[in-house]
N, CA, C and O atoms as CSV, one atom per row, in Angstrom:
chain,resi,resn,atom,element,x,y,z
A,1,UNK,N,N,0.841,-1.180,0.000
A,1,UNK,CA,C,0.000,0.000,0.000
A,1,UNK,C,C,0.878,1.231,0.000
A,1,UNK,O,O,2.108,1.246,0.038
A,2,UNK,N,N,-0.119,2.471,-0.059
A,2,UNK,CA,C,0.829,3.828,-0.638
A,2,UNK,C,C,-0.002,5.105,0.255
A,2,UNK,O,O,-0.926,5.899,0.081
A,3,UNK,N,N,1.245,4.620,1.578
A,3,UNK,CA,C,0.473,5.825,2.376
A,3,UNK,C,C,0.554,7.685,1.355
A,3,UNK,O,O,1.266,7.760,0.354
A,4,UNK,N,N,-0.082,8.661,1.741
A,4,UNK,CA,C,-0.077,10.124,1.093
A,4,UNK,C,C,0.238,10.804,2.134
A,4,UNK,O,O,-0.476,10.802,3.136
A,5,UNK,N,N,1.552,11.604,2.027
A,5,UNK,CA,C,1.523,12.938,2.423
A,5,UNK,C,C,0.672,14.211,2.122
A,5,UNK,O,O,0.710,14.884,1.092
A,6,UNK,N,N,-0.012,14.381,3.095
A,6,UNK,CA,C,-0.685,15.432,2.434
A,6,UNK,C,C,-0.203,16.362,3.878
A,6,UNK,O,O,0.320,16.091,4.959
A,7,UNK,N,N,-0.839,17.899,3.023
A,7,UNK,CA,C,-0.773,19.122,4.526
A,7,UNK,C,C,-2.392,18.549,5.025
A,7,UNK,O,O,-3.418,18.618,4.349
A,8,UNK,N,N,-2.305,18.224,5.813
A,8,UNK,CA,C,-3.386,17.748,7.402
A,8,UNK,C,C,-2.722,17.703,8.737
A,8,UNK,O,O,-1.525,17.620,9.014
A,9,UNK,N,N,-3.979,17.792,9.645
A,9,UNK,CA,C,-3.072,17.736,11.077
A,9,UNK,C,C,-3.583,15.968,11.470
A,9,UNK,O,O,-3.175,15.126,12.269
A,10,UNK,N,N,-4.251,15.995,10.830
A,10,UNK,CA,C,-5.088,14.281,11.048
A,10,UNK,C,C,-5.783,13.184,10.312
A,10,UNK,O,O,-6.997,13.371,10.223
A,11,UNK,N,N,-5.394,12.232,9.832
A,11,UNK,CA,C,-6.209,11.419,8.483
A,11,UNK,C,C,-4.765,10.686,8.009
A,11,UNK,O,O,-3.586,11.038,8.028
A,12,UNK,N,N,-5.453,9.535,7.595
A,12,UNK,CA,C,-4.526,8.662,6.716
A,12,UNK,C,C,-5.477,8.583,5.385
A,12,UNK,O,O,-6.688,8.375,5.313
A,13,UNK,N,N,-4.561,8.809,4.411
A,13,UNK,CA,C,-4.897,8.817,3.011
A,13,UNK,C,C,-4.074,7.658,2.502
A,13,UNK,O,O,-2.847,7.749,2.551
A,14,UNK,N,N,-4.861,6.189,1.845
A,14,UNK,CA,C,-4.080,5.581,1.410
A,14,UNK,C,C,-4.152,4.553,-0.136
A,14,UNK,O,O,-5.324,4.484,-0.506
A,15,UNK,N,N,-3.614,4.120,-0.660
A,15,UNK,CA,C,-3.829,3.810,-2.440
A,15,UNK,C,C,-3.154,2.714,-1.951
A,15,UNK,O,O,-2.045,2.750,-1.417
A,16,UNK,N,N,-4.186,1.234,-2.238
A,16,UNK,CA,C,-3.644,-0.161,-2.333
A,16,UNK,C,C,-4.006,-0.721,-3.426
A,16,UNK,O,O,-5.179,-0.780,-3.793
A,17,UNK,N,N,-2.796,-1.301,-4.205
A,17,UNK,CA,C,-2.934,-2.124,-5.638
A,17,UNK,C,C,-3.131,-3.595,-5.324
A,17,UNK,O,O,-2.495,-4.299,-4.539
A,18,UNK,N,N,-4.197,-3.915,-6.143
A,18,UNK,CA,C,-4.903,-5.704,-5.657
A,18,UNK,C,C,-4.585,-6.401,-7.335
A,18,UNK,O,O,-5.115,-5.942,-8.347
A,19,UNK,N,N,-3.891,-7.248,-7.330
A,19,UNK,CA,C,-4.177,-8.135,-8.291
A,19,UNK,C,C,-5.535,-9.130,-8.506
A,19,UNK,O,O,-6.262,-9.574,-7.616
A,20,UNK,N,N,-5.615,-9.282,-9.569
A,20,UNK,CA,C,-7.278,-10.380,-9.400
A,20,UNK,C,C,-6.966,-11.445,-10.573
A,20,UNK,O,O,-6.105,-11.288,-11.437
A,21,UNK,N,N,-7.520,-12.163,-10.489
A,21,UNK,CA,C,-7.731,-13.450,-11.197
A,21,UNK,C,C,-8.009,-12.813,-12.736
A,21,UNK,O,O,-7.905,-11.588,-12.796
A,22,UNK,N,N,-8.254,-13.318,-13.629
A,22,UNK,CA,C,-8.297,-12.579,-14.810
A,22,UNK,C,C,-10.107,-12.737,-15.545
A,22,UNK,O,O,-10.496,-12.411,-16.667
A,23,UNK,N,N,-11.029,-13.470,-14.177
A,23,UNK,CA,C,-12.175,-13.412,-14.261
A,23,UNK,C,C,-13.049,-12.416,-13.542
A,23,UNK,O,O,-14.228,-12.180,-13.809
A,24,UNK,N,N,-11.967,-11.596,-12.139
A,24,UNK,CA,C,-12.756,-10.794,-11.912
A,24,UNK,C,C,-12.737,-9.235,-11.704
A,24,UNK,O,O,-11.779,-8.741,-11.110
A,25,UNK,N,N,-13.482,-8.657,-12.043
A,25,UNK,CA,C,-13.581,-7.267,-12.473
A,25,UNK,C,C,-13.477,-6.273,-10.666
A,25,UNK,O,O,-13.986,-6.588,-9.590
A,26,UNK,N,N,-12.634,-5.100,-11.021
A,26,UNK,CA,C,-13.173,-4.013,-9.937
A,26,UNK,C,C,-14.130,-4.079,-9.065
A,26,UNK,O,O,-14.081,-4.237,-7.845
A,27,UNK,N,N,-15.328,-3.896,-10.040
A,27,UNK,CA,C,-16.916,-3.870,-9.276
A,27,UNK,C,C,-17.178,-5.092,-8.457
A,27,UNK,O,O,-17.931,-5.087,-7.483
A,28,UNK,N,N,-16.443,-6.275,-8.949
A,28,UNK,CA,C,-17.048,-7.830,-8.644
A,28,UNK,C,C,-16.244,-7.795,-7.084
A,28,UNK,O,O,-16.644,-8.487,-6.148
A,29,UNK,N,N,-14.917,-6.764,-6.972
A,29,UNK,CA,C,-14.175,-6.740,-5.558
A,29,UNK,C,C,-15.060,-5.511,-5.010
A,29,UNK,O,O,-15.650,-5.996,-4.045
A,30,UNK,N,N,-15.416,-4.285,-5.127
A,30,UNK,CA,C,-16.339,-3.818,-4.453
A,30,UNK,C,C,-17.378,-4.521,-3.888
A,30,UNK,O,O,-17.439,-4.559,-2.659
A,31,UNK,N,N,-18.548,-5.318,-4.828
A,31,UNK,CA,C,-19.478,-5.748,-4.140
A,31,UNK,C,C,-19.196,-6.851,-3.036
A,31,UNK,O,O,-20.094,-7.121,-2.239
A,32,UNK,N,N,-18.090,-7.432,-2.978
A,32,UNK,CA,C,-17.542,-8.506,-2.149
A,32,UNK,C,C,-17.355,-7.830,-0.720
A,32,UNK,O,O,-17.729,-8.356,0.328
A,33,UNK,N,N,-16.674,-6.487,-0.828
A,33,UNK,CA,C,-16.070,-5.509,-0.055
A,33,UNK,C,C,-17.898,-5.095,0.902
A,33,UNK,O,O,-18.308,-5.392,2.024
A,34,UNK,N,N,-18.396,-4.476,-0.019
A,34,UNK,CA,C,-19.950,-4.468,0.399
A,34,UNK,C,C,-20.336,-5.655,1.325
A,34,UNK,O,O,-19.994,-5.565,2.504
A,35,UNK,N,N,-20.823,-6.451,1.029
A,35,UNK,CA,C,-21.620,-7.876,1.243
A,35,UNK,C,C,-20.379,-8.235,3.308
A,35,UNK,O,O,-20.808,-8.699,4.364
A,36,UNK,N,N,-18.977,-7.756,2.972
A,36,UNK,CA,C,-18.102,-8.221,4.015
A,36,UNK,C,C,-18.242,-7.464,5.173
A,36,UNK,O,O,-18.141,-7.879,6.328
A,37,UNK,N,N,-18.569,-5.918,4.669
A,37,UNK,CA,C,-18.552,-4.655,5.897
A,37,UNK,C,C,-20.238,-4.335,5.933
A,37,UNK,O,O,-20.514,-3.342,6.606
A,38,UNK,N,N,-21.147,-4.882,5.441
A,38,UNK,CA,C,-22.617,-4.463,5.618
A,38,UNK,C,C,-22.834,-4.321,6.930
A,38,UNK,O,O,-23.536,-3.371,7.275
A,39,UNK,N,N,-22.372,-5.082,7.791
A,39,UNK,CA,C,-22.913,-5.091,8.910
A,39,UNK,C,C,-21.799,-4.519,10.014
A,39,UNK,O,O,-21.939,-4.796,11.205
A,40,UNK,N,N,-20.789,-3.778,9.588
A,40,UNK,CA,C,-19.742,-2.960,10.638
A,40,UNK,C,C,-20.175,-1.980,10.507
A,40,UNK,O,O,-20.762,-1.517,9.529
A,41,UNK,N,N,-19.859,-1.375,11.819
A,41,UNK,CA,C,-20.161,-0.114,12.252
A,41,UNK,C,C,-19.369,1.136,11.595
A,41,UNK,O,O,-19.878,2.160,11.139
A,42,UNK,N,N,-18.087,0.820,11.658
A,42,UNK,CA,C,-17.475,1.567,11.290
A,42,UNK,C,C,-16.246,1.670,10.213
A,42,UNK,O,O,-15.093,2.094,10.294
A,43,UNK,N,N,-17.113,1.019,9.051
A,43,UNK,CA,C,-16.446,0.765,7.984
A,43,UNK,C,C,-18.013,1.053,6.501
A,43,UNK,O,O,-19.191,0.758,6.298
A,44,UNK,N,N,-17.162,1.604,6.044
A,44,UNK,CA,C,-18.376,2.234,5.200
A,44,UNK,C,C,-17.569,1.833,3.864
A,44,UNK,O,O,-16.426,2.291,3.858
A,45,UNK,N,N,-17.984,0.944,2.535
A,45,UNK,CA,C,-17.405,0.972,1.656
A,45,UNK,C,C,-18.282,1.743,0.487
A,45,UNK,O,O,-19.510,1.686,0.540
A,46,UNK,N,N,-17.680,2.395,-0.463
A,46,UNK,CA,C,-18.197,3.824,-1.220
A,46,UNK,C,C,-18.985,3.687,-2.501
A,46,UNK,O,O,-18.160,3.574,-3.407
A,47,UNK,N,N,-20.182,3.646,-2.968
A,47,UNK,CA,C,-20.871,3.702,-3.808
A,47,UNK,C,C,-19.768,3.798,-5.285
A,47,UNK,O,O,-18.955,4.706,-5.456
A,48,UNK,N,N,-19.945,2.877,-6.037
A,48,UNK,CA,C,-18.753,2.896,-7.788
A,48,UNK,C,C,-18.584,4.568,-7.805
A,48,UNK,O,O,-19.520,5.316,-7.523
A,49,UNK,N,N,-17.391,4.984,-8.139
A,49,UNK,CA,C,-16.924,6.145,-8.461
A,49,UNK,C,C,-16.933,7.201,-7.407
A,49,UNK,O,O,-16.821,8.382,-7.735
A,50,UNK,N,N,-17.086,6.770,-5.909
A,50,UNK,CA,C,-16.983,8.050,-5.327
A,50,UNK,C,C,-15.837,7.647,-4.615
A,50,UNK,O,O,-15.429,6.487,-4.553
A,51,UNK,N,N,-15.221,8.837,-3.966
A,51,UNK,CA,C,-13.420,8.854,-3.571
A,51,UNK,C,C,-14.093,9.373,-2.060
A,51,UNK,O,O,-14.983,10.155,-1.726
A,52,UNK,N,N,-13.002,8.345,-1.270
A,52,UNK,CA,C,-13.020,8.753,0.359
A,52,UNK,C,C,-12.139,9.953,0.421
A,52,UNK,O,O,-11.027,10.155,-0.066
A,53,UNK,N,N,-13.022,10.791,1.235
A,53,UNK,CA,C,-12.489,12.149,1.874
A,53,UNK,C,C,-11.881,12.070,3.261
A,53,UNK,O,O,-12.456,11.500,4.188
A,54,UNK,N,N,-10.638,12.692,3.380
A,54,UNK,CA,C,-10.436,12.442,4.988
A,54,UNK,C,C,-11.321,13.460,5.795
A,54,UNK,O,O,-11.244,13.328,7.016
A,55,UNK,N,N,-12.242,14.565,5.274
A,55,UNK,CA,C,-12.838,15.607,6.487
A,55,UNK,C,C,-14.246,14.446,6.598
A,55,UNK,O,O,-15.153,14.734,7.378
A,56,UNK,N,N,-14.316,13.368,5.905
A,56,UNK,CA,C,-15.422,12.974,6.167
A,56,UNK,C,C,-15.434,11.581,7.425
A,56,UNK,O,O,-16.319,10.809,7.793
A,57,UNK,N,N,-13.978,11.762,7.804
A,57,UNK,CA,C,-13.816,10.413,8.726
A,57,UNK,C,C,-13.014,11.249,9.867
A,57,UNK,O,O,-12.424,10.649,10.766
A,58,UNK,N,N,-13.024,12.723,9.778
A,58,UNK,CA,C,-12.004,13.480,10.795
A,58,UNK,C,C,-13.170,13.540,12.227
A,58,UNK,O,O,-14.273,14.059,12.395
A,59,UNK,N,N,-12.197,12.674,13.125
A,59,UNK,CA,C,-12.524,12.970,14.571
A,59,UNK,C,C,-13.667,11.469,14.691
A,59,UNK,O,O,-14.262,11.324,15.759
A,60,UNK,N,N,-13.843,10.674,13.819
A,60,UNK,CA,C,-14.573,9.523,13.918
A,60,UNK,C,C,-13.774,8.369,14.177
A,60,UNK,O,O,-12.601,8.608,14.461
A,61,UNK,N,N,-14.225,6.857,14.139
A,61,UNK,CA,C,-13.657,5.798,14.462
A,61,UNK,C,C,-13.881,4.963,12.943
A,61,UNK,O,O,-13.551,3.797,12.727
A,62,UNK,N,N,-14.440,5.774,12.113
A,62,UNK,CA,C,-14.926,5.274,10.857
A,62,UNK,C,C,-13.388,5.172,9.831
A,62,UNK,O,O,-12.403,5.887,10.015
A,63,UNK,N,N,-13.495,4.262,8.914
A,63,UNK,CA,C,-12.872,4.112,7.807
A,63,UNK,C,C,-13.779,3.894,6.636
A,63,UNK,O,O,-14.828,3.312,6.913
A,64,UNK,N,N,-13.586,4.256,5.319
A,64,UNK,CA,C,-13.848,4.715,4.052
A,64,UNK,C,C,-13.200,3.896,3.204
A,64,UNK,O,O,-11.970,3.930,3.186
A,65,UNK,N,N,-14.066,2.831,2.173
A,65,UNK,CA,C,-12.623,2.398,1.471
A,65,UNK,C,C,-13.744,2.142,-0.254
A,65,UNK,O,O,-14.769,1.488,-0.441
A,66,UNK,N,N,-12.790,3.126,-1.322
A,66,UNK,CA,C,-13.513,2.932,-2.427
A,66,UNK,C,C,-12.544,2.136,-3.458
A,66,UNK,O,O,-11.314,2.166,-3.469
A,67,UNK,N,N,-13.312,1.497,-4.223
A,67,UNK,CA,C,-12.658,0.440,-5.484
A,67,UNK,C,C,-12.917,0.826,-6.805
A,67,UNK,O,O,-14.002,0.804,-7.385
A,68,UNK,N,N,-11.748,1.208,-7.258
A,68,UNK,CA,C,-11.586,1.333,-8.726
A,68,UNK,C,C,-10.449,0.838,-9.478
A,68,UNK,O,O,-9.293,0.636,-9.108
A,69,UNK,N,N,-11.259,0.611,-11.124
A,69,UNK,CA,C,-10.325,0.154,-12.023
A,69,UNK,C,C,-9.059,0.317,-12.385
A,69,UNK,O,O,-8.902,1.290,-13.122
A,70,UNK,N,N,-7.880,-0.422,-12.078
A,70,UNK,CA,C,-6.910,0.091,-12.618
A,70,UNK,C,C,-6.940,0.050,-14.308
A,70,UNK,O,O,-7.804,-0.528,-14.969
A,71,UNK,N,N,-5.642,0.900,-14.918
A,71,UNK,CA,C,-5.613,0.742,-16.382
A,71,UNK,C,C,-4.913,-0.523,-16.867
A,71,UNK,O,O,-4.769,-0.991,-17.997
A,72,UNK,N,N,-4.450,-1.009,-15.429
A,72,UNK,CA,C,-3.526,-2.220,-15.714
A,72,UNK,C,C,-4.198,-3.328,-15.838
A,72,UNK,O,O,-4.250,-3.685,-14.661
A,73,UNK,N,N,-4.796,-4.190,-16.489
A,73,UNK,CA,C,-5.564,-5.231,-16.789
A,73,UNK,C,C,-5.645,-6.077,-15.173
A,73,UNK,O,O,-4.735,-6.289,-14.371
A,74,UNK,N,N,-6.919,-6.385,-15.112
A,74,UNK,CA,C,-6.578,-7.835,-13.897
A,74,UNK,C,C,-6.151,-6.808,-12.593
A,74,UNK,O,O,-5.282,-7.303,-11.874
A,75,UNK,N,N,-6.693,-5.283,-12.130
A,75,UNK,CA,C,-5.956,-5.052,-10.864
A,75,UNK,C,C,-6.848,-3.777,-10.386
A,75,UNK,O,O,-7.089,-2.933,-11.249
A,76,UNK,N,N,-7.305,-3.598,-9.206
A,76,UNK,CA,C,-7.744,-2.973,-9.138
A,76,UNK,C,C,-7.351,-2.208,-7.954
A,76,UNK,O,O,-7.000,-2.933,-7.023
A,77,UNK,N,N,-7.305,-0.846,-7.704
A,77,UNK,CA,C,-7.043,0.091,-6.839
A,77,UNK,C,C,-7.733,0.758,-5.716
A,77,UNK,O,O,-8.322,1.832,-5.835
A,78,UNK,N,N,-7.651,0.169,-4.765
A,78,UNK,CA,C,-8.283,0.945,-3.175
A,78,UNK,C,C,-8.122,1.724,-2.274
A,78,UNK,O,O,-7.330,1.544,-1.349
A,79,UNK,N,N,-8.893,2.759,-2.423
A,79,UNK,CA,C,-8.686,4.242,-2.052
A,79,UNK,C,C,-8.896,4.007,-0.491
A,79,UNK,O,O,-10.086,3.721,-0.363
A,80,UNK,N,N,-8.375,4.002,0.544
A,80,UNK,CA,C,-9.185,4.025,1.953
A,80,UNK,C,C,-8.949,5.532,2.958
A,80,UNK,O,O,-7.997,6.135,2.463
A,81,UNK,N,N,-9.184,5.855,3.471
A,81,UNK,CA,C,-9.191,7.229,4.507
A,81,UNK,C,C,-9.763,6.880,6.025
A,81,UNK,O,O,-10.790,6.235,6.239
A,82,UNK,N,N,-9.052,7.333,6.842
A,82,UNK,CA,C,-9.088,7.151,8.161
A,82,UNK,C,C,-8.815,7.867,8.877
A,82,UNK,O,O,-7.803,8.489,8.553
A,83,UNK,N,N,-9.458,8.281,10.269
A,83,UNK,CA,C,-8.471,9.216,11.102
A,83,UNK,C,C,-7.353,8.710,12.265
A,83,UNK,O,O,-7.759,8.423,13.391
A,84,UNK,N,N,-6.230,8.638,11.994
A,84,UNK,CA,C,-5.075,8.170,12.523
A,84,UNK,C,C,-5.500,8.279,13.953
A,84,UNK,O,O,-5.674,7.197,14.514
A,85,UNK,N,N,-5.664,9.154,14.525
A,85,UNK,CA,C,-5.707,9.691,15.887
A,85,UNK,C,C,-7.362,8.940,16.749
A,85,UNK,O,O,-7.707,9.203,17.901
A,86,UNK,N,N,-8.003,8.147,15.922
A,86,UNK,CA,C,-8.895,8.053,16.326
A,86,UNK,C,C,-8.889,6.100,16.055
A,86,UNK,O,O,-8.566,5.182,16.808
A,87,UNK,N,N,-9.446,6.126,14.531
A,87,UNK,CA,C,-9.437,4.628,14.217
A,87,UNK,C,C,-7.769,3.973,14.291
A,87,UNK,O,O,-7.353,2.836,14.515
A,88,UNK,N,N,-7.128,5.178,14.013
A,88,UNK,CA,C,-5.563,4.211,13.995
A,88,UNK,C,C,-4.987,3.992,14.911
A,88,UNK,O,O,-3.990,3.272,14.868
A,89,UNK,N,N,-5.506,4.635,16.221
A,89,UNK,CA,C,-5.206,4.598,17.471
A,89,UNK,C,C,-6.130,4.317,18.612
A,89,UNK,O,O,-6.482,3.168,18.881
A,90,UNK,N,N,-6.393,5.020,19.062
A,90,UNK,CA,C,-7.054,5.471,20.842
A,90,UNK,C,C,-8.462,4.755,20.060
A,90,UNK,O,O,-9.064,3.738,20.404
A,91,UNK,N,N,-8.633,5.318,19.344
A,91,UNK,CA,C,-10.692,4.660,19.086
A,91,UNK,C,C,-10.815,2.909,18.516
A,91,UNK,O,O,-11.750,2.139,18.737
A,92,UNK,N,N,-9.203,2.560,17.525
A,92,UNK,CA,C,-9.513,1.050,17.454
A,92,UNK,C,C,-9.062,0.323,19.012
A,92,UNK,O,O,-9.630,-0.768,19.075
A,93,UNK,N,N,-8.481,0.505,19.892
A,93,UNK,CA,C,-8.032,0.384,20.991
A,93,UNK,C,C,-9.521,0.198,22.049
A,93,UNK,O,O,-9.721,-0.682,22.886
A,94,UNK,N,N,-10.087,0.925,21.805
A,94,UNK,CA,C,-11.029,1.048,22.732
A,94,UNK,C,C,-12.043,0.253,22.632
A,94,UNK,O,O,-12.654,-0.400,23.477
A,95,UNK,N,N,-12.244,0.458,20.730
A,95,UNK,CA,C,-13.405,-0.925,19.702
A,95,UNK,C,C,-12.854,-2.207,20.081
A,95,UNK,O,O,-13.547,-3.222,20.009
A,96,UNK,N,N,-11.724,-2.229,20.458
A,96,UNK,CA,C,-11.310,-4.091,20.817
A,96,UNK,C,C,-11.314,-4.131,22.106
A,96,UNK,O,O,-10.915,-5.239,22.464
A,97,UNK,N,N,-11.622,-3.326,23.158
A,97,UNK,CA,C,-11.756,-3.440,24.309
A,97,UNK,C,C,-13.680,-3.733,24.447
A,97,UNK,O,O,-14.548,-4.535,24.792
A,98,UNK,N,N,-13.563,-3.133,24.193
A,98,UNK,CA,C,-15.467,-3.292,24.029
A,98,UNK,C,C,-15.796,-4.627,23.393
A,98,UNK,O,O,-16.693,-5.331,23.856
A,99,UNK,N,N,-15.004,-5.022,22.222
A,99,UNK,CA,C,-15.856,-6.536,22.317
A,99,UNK,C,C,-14.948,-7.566,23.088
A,99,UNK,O,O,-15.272,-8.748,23.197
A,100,UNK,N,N,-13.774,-7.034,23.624
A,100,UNK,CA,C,-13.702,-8.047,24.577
A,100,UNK,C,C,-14.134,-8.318,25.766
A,100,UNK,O,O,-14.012,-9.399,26.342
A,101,UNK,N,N,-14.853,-6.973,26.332
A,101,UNK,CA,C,-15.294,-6.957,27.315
A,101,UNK,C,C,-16.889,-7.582,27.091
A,101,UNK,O,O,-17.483,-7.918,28.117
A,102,UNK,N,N,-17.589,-7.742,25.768
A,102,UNK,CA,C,-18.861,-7.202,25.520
A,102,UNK,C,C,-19.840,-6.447,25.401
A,102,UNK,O,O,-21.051,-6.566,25.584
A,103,UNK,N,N,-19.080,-5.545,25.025
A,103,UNK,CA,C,-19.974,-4.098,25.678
A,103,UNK,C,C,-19.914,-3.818,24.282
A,103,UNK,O,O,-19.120,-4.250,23.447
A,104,UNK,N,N,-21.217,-2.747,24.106
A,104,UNK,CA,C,-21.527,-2.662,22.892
A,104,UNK,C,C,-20.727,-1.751,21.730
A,104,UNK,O,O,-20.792,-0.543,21.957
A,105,UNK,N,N,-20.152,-2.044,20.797
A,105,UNK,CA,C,-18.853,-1.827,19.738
A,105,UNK,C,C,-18.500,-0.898,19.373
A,105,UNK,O,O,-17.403,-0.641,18.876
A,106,UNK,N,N,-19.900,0.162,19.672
A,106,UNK,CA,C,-19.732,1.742,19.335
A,106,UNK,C,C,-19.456,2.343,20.612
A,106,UNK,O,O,-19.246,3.549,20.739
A,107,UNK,N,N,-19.452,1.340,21.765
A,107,UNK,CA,C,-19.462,2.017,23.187
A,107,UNK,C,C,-18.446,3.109,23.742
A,107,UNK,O,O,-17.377,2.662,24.157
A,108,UNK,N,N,-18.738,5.149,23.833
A,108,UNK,CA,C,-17.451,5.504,24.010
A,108,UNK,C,C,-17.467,6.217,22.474
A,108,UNK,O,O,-17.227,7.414,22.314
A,109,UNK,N,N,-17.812,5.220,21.298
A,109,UNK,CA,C,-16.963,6.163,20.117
A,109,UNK,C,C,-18.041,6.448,19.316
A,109,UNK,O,O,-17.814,6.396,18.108
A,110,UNK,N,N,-19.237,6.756,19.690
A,110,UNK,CA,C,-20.096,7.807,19.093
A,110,UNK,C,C,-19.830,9.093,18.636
A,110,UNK,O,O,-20.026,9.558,17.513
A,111,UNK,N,N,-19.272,9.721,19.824
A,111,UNK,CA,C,-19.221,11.291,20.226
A,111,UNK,C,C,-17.620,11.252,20.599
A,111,UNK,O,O,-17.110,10.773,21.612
A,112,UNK,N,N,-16.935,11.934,19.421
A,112,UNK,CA,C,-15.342,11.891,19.889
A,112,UNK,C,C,-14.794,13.073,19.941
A,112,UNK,O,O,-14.549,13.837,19.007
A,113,UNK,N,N,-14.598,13.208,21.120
A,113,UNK,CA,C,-14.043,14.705,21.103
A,113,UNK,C,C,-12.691,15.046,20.117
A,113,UNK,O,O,-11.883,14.159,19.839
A,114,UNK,N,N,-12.580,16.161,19.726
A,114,UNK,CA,C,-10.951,16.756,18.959
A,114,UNK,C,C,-10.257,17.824,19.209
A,114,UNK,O,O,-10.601,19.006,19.201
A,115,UNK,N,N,-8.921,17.171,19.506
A,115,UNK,CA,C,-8.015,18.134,19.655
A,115,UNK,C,C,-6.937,17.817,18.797
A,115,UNK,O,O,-6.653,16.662,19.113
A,116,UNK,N,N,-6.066,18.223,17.770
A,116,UNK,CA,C,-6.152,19.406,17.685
A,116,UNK,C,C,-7.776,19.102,16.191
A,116,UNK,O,O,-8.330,20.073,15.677
């Protein structure tokens, strides 16, 4: 994968190249991607053609992950966005404390406060 520098104070921006079998298409790994995260809380995969924003996962426990065609035959490219400070840290930390404890998965990371 291909983390991005960008100017932000918070967010991971990242581009992962997938090889595929030579039967299956982009869309056929989106809807798979769909059908796998339907039921997580905090994983949202992106309607064909729309691109994850990091202001749209800033200060959440959410991740974003969209699938598109590469030009390279057989491979397709996954856009994902996250907020470091939250899902990449302190908020997945807390999501694995909660189901180990049992407590319910969003417990805590509804309402996340931000600094900076």
């Amino acid at each position: 994968f291909t983390p991005h520098l960008v100017p932000m104070q918070r967010g991971i921006f990242s581009t992962i190249y997938v090889e595929m079998e030579k039967d299956i298409k982009a869309d056929d790994l989106r809807r798979l991607f769909v059908e796998c995260y339907k039921d997580e809380t905090f994983v949202k995969v992106l309607p064909a053609g729309e691109m994850p924003r990091s202001q749209d996962v800033r200060g959440s426990n959410r991740a974003l992950l969209a699938v598109f065609p590469d030009r390279v035959g057989h491979r397709a490219i996954l856009l994902s966005t996250l907020d470091n400070l939250v899902k990449g840290a302190s908020g997945q930390a807390i999501q694995n404390a909660n189901l180990i404890c049992g407590l319910p998965e969003d417990e805590g990371l509804r309402l996340v406060p931000m600094a900076p």
